[in-house]
N, C-alpha and C positions, 0 to 999 in steps of 0.2 A: 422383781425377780420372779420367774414361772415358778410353776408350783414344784415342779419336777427337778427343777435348779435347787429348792429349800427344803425338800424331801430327801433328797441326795446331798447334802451338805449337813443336812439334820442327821442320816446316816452314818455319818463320818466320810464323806467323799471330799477330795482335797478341791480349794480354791483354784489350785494350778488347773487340774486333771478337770473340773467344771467351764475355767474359761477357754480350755482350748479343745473342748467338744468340738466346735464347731471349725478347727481346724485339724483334724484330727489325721489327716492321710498326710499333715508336714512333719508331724510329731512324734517323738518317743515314749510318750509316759504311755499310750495303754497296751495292750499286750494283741497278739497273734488273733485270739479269741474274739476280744472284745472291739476288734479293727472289725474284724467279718461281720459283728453285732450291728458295728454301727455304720457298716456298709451296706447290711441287709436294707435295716433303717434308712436308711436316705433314698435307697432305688425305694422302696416299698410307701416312701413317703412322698416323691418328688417325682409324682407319676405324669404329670403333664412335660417333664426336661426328658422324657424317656419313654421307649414301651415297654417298663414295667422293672421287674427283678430279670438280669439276664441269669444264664446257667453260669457261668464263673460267680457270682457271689451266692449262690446257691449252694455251687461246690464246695468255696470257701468256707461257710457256714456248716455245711455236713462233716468238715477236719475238724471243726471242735464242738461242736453239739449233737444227743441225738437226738430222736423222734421228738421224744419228749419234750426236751430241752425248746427246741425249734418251734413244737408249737406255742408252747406257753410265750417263746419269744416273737413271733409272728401276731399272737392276739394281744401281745401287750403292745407291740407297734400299730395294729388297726386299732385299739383302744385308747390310746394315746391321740392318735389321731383323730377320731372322730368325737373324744373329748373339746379338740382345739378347733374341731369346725365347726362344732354349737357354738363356743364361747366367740367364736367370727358373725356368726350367722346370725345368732341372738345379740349382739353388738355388747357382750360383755368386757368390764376391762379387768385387765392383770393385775395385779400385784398385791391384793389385801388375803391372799390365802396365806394360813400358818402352819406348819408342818404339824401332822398329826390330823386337823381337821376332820381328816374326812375317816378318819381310824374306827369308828363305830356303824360304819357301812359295811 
């Protein structure tokens, strides 16, 4: 399980609401907000199936976050990311992190 899957369920995030992240534009459980979150997320991640964030999920994103909000969520998506492409790059494997870990950084 990634680290962010045991981090978010260590949090109290439901098992439902974790497995169906990744199908998440068929589904009901997350809300208005957290739709445009994880829509930023996906253009901002899946930069080679696109050119880039278009302005509708920009837009989408500025109805429920502001400045603030947005960047903190923008750098926690490039940080996330470039998290997972050392751990590619360096040929690291998954699964032995424990939630809390890395809590003293």
């Amino acid at each position: 399980m990634p680290r962010h899957v045991k981090e978010a369920a260590h949090a109290g995030e439901t098992a439902v609401r974790l497995s169906l992240v990744a199908a998440w534009r068929e589904t009901t459980v997350f809300t208005e907000a957290e739709r445009a979150a994880l829509e930023l997320t996906e253009q901002g991640t899946r930069l080679a199936d696109s050119s880039g964030v278009t302005d509708d999920a920009w837009a989408n994103a500025n109805k429920h976050y502001d400045e603030e909000q947005l960047l903190g969520l923008v750098s926690l998506i490039a940080l996330i990311n470039a998290f997972n492409r050392l751990m590619v790059i360096t040929k690291q494997a998954g699964g032995d992190y424990q939630p809390g870990q890395l809590a003293h950084l």
